[in-house]
C-alpha positions in Angstrom: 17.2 48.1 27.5 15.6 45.8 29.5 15.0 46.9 33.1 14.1 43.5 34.5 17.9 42.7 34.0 20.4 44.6 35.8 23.9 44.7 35.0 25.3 43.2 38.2 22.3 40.5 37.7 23.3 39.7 34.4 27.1 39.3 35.0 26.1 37.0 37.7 24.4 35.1 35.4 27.4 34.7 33.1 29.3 33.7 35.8 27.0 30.9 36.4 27.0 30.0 33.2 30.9 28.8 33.3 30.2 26.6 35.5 26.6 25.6 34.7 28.3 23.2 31.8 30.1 20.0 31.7 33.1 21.9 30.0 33.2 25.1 32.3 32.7 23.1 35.7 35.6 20.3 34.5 37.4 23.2 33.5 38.0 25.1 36.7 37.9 21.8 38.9 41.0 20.9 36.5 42.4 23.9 37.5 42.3 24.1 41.0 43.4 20.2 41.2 46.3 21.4 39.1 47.3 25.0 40.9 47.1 22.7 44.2 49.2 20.2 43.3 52.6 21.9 41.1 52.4 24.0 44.4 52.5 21.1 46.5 55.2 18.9 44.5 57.3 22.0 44.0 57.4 22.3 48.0 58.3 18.4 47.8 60.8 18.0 45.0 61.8 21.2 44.1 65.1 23.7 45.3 63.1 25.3 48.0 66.3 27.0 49.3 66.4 30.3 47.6 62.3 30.0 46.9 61.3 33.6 47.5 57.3 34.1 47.3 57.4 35.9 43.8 58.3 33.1 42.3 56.1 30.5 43.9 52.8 32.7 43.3 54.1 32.9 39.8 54.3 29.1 39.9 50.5 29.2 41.4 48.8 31.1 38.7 50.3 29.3 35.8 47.9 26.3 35.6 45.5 29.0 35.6 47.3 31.6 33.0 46.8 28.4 30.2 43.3 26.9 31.6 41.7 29.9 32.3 41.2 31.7 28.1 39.8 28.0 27.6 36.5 28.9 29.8 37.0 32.5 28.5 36.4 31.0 25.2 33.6 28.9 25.8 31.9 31.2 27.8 31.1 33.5 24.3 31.6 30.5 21.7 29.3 27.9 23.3 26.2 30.3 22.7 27.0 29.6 19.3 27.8 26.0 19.6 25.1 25.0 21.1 22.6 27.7 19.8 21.5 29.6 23.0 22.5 32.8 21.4 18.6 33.4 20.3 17.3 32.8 23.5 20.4 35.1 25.2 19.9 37.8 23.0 16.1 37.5 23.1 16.0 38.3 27.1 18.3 40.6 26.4 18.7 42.8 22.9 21.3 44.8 23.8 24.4 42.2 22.7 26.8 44.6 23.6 25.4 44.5 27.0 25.5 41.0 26.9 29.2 41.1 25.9 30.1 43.8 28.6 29.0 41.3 30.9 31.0 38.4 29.6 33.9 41.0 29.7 33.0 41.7 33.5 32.3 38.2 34.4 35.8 36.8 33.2 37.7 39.5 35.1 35.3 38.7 38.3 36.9 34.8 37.6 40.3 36.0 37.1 40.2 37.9 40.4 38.8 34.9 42.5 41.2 32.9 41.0 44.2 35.2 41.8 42.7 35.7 45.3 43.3 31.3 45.5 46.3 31.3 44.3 47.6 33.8 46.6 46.6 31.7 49.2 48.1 28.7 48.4 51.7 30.9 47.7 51.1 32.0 51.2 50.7 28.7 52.9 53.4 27.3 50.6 55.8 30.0 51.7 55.0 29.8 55.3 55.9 25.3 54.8 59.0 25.7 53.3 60.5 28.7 55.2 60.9 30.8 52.0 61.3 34.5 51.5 58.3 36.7 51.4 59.9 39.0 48.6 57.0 40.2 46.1 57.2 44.2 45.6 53.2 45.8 45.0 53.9 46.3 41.5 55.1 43.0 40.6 52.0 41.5 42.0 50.2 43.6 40.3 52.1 43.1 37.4 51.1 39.2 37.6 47.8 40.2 38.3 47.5 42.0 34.5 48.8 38.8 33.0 46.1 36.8 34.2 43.4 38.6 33.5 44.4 40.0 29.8 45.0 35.6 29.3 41.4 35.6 30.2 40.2 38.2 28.2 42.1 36.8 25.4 40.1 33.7 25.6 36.9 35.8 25.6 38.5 37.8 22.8 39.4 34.7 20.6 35.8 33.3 21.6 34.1 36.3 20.1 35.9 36.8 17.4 35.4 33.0 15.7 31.8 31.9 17.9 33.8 28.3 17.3 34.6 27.0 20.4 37.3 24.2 18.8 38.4 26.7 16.3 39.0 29.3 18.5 40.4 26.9 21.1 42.5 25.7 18.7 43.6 28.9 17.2 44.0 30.3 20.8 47.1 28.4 21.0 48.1 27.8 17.8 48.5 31.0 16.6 50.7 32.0 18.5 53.0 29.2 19.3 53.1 29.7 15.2 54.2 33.3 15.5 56.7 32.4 18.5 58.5 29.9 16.5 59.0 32.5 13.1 60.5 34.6 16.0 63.4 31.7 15.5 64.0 33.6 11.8 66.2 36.6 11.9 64.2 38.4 9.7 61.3 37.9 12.1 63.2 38.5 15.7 62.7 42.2 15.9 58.4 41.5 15.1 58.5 38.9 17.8 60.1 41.0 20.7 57.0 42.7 20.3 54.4 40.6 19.3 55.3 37.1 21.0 53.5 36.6 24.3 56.1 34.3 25.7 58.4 37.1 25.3 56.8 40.2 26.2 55.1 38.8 29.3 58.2 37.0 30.8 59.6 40.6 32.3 56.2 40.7 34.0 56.9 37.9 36.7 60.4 38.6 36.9 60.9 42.1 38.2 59.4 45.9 37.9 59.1 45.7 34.2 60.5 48.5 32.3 58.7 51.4 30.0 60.0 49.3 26.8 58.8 46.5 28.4 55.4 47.3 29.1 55.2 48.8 25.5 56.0 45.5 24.0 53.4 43.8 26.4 51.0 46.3 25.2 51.3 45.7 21.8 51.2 42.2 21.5 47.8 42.1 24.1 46.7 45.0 20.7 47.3 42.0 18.7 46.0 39.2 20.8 43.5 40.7 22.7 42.3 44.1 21.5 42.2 42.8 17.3 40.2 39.6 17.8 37.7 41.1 20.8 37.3 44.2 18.5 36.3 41.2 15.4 34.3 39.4 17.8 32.3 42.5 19.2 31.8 43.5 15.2 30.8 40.5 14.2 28.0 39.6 17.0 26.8 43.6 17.2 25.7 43.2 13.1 25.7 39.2 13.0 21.9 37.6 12.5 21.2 35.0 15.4 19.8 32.1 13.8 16.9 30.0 15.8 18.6 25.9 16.4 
């Protein structure tokens, strides 16, 4: 281990590296431009009259629930793509260190970025004259579904070290799985494995036992399966000099 580096130290460092590139700092600027302003024209155009607070910090995190794996992603596949990994790993040999900090460093995002988006359903709210009706546990509840979205992207990132593949597959893959739920043979799988699905109780109310089970076991498909590839592939991988 190297002691030079600590632990907070080097998740720091990852955080700075999401926005330290072209990608990452577009990325999150995109993000916040876009969280501001469905907040704002929902307030302007939208049926404001039953709006209850739920539903518009729902609203808030969604630019950041598909935007957010994207910087996930990058943040493990661009050491790949643009061939930092040997000086990474070189600083610091311990990978799995390395990728513990990724891992802490997207949940440090996904929590400043809930922490944002709560504002903005609390000004909203208070403009409008909605209902402030949000239990603890669906907040919570919310909160979960942002941060396993980001640690999908890390996941997705780890497991192909492709940043348009894994982009691309991020997506894809499931949008592909979504639509075979259409098949009756395929219905029962996709109650349990298609994220649209499983995550919609989430934001809607207390979800149930059998709900959280399904949500568990498509994030074991979508998030536990590729991070568990990813973590194999880069802890016996060979890092190749550019």
């Amino acid at each position: 281990m190297n002691p030079a580096v600590s632990f907070p130290r080097l998740t720091f460092v990852e955080l700075r590296k999401m926005v330290d590139t072209r990608a990452g700092f577009w990325l999150q600027l995109v993000t916040a431009v876009f969280t501001l302003a469905i907040v704002i024209l929902f307030c302007v155009f939208g049926e404001t009259d039953e709006l209850i607070f739920r539903d518009m910090f729902a609203l808030a995190i969604l630019p950041a629930s598909i935007l957010l794996p994207i910087i996930g992603i990058l943040l493990v596949s661009s050491e790949w793509s643009q061939r930092t990994a040997l000086i990474t790993f070189t600083l610091v040999p311990q990978r799995m260190r390395v990728m513990s900090a990724k891992i802490a460093a997207g949940v440090v995002l996904g929590l400043i970025v809930l922490a944002i988006a709560l504002v903005m359903a609390v000004l909203a709210i208070a403009v409008v004259g909605g209902e402030w009706t949000m239990g603890v546990t669906v907040f919570l509840q919310i909160c979960v579904l942002l941060i396993t979205a980001m640690l999908s992207g890390v996941a997705f990132g780890a497991a192909f070290l492709n940043s348009a593949a894994a982009v691309v597959l991020y997506f894809a893959l499931p949008i592909a799985f979504g639509a075979l739920g259409a098949i009756p043979i395929f219905n029962d799988a996709a109650n349990w494995i298609d994220t649209t699905q499983t995550s919609t109780p989430l934001t809607e109310g207390v979800a149930s036992g059998i709900e959280w089970a399904r949500f568990a076991v498509s994030m074991g498909v979508w998030m536990v399966l590729p991070l568990a590839i990813g973590l194999y592939r880069i802890a016996k991988g060979e890092i190749r000099a550019a």
